[in-house]
N, C-alpha and C positions, 0 to 999 in steps of 0.2 A: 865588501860587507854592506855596504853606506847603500850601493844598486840593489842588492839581494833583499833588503830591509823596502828599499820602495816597491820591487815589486811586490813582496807580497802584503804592502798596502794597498795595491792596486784595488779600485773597485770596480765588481761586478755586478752586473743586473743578473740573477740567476732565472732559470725559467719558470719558477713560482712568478718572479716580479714583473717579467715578460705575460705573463698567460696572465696576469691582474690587470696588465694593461688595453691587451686584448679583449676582456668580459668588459672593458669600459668603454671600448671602441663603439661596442654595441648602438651605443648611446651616441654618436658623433652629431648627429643631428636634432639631440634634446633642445640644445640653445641656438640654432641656427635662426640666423639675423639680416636683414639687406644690406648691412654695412659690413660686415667682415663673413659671413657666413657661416662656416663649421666650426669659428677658430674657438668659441667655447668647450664646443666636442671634441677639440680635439685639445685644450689644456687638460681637460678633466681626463680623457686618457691618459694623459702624459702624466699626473700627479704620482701614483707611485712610483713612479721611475724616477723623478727628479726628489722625492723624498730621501730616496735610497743614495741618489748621487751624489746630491752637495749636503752639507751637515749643516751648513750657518743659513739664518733667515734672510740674511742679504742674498746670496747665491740663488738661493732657492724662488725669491719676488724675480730676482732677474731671470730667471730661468722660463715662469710663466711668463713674465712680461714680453721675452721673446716669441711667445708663442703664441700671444696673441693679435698675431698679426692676422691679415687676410689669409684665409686658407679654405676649398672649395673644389672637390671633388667629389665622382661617384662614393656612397658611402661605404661600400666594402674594398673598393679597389685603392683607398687609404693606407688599408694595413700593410703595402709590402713599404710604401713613404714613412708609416710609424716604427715601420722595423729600420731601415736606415738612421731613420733620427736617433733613433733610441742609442743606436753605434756611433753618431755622431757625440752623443751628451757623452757616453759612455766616455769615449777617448778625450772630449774635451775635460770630464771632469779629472780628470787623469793626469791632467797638465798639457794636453796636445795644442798645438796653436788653430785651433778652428775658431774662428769668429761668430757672430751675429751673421752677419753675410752668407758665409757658408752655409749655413744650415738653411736659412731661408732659401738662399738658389736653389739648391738641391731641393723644396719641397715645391716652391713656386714652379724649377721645370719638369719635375717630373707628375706634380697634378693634374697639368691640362694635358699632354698626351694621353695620361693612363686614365682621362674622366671620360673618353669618348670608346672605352673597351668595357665600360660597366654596363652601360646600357644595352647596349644589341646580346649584351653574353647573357647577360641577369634578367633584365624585365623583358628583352625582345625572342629570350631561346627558353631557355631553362625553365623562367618559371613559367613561360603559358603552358608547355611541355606539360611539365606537373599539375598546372593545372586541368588542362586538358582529360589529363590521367582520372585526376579524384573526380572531377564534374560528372564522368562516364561511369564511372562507380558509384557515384551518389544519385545518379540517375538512374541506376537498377535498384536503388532500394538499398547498396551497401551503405552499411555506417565507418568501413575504410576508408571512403573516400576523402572526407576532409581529415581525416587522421592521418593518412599519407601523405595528402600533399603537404602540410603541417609539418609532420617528424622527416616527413624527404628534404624539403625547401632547409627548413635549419638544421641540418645536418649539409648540406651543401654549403649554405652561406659559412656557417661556424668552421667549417675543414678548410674553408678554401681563405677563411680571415686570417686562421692560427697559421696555415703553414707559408703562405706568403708573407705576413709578418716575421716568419723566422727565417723567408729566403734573404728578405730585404735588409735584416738585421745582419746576417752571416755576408751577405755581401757589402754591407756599410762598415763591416768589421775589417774587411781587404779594402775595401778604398783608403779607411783610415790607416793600412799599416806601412803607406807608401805617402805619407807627407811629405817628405823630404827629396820626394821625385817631383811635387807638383800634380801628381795622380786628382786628388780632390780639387784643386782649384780646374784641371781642364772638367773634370766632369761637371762639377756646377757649371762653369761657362758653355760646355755643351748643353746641358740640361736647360738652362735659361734658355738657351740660342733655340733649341724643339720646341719648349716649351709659348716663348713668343711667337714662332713661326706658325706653331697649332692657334693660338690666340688670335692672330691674326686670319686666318683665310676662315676662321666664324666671323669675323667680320660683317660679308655679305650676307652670311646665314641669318643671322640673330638681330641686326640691327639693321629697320626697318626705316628709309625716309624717304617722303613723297612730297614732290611741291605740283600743287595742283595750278598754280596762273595757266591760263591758254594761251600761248605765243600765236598759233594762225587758226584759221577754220579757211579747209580749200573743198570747192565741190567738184565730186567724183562724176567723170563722164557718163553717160548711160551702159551699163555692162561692166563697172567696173563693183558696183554692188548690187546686192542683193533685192529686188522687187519684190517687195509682200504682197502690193495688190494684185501681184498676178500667179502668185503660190496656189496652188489648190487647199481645200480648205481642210479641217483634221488632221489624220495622222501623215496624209501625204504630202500637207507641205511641210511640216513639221522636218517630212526625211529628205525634201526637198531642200530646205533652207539648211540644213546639215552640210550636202552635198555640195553645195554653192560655197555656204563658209569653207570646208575641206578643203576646195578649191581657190581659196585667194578670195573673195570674194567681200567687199567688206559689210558689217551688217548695216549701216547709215550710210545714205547719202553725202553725207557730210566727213572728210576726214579732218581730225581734232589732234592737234601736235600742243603737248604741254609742255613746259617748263621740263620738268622731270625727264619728258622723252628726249631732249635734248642734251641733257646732262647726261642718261644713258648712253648715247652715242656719243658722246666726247669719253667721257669711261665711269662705264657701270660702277653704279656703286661710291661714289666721290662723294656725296655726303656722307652718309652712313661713315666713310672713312676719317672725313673732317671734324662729323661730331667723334668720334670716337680718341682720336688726335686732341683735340680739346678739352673731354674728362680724362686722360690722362695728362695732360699741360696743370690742369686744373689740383689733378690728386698730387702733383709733384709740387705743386706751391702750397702744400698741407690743406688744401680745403677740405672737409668733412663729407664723405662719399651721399651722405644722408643731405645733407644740402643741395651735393648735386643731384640724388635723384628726384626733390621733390622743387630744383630748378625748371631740371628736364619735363616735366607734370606741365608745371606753369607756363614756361615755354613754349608750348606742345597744345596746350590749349590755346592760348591767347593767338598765335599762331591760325591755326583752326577755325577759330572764330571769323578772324580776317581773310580767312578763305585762302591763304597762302599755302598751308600744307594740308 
């Protein structure tokens, strides 16, 4: 009697509370910030659902409080991450043993994979597509044309928010019904483990370092670059000196080996890796990300100044 009675205390987010949470998602990027980025967008989604969850004001501050950690993906490809969590709250407030922990691995690794499928889908296909479409109609003179791409574009984004939100839900509801195999902790651990690995190999992409000191200046044999005074003049030495560079050919007399090209060749990319090794050393001694990046500024100039980078 005593189990028949908990369950049906059980509580449920029902699809009213789900599709409340969804029209808020909209919004994920209202308060985005350089220190944590969406995490306001994505508390204020999360509020009716954690209304409905915990009943006390204690549960309820902790509930935001977790949530406002760093969080920082494409902004539609969020929803299938909010429909998980939402099965995560669900089950925790339910009595399941999911921690703090959990829920953040699970959204830290599944963010940065799924942030690098929003862009080429959404701004890079879809919508020039449509836009394309209306531009071509608004250039005959149709007044469809920005009407379509308009009710096309959101009507795409809103279908493809709600029902990914409710895959990620229905399948956060099956990770959560196997606790007691360890199900959810491999998946976090997988997820972190994508998730860092994605992290990492933007590394060279995204994070830019150049140290300019000159280690040699060696001069180049005759023939080994490229002779201007003796190009023909206009457009034919132009296709001349093209032809020449193609060919190996260097454009100075002078070849110039910096600091930098040396680090290259020992292995690409070593700063860029160091500093990055550092702001995280840095954010794990609690330092304030806003600190570091207006370190990196000052840094970065002063640096600059002295002609080192």
């Amino acid at each position: 009697m005593k189990e028949e009675k908990n369950m049906a205390e059980k509580i449920e987010l029902t699809k009213k509370d789900r599709l409340a949470v969804a029209w808020r998602s909209t919004f994920i990027q209202g308060s985005w910030n350089y220190e944590r980025m969406q995490n306001g967008g994505w508390v204020f989604s999360l509020i009716p659902a954690i209304k409905k969850l915990y009943k006390t004001k204690e549960d309820r501050s902790a509930a935001l409080k977790r949530h406002l950690e760093f969080f920082n993906t494409h902004p539609y490809i969020a929803s299938p991450i909010i429909g998980v969590t939402l099965a995560l709250e669900e089950e925790r407030a339910n009595g399941a043993p999911i921690d703090d922990v959990a829920i953040q691995g699970v959204k830290v690794g599944m963010m940065g994979p799924l942030a690098g499928v929003g862009d080429p889908v959404f701004w890079f296909t879809v919508r020039p597509m449509l836009g394309a479409l209306g531009a071509s109609l608004a250039l005959s003179g149709n007044i469809l044309g920005p009407i379509i791409f308009f009710v096309a574009w959101n009507i795409i984004r809103w279908a493809f928010m709600w029902y990914t939100q409710e895959f990620g839900y229905k399948a956060g509801s099956k990770i959560t019904d196997d606790l007691s195999g360890g199900l959810l902790q491999d998946v976090t651990k997988g997820a972190s483990i994508l998730g860092m690995f994605v992290l990492g190999s933007l590394v060279q992409r995204w994070v830019n370092v150049k140290f300019t000191p000159t280690v040699s200046e060696v001069k180049l044999a005759d023939g080994a670059y490229i002779d201007w005074d003796k190009l023909p003049s206009g457009a034919q030495g132009i296709k001349e000196a093209l032809i020449q560079s193609g060919n190996g050919l260097s454009l100075t007399d002078t070849k110039v080996t910096t600091l930098q090209d040396n680090l290259d060749q020992l292995i690409p990319g070593l700063a860029a890796l160091l500093l990055t090794l550092a702001c995280m050393w840095l954010l794990k001694k609690k330092v304030s990300p806003i600190i570091i990046i207006i370190g990196l500024f000052v840094v970065g100039i002063v640096l600059h100044l002295l002609h080192i980078m």
